[in-house]
C-alpha positions, 0 to 999 in steps of 0.5 A: 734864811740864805747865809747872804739874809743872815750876814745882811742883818748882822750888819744892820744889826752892827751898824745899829749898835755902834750908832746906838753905843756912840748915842749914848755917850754925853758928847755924841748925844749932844753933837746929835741931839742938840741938847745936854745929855743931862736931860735924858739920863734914862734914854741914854742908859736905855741906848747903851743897853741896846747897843749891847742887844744889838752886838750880840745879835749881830753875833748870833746872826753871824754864826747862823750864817757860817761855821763859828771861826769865820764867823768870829772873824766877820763879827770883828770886822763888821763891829770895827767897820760899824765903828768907823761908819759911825765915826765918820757918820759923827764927824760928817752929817751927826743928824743922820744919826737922829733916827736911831735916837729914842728921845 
């Protein structure tokens, strides 16, 4: 794969764990969700491990594309970028978030 494919699904991947992370906190569940978080423990807890997953591919997928310094420093950005998007993305249109929603 080219280094542009790699840096591509590092940030697919950042955005998708950031989404993931934000998901399986009991008030983004809600705002998104429509529905208590009490009701879906196990998703949620689901949610948070693949948010981790996702970060550390995301990770992976960065050092595939560059040498490891750079490729820490792209990491960092894309995982505060992905938590910006993300944020706004709450704040904005919350149902846009639903897809990536497991229950």
């Amino acid at each position: 794969m080219s280094e542009l494919s790699w840096l591509i699904a590092a940030t697919a991947l950042s955005l998708s764990g950031m989404a993931w992370l934000a998901l399986a906190m009991e008030v983004h569940w809600g705002q998104v969700m429509h529905r208590p978080a009490s009701q879906a423990p196990r998703t949620r807890q689901l949610l948070r491990g693949l948010g981790a997953l996702a970060l550390l591919l995301s990770l992976l997928a960065c050092l595939m594309a560059d040498r490891p310094s750079m490729a820490a420093l792209v990491w960092i950005m894309l995982m505060a970028g992905s938590a910006v998007a993300v944020a706004l993305t709450l704040s904005w249109r919350p149902r846009w978030l639903r897809a990536l929603a497991i229950g």
